[in-house]
N, C-alpha and C positions, 0 to 999 in steps of 0.2 A: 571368573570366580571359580574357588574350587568347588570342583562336582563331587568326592569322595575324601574321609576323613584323610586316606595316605596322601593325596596331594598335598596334604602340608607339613611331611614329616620332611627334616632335612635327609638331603644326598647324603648315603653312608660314609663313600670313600673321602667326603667334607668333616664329619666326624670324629673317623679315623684317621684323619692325617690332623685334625688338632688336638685328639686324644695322644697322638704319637710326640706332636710338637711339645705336648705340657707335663710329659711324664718322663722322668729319667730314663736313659737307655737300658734296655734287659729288661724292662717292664711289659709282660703279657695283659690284653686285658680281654676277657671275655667278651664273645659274640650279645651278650646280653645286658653287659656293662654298656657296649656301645647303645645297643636298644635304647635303653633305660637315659645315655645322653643328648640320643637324640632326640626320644619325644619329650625329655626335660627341656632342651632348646625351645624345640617347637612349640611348645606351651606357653613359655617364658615369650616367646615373639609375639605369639599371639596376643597376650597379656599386654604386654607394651604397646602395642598396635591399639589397642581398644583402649587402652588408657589413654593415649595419643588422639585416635579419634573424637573421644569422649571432649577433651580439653581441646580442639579445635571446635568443635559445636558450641562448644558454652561461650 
């Protein structure tokens, strides 16, 4: 189990190479853009994860 909230932020360079794959070429994105999709991921996982567990118990 994670010990600290950053254990569940995704790998950056996992991020940035699907920020890279889903944006046209010549598109810059900020160090903060990333931030901001990775702990949107990460929340979103978590979300589905609990919603998933939730409907396994019932």
């Amino acid at each position: 189990m994670a010990e600290k909230p950053e254990d569940f932020n995704m790998p950056s360079n996992v991020v940035a190479k699907i920020i890279k794959e889903s944006l046209p070429s010549g598109v810059n994105v900020s160090a903060d853009v990333r931030s901001a999709a990775s702990r949107s991921a990460s929340i979103f996982i978590l979300y589905v994860t609990t919603c998933a567990n939730s409907i396994a118990i019932a």
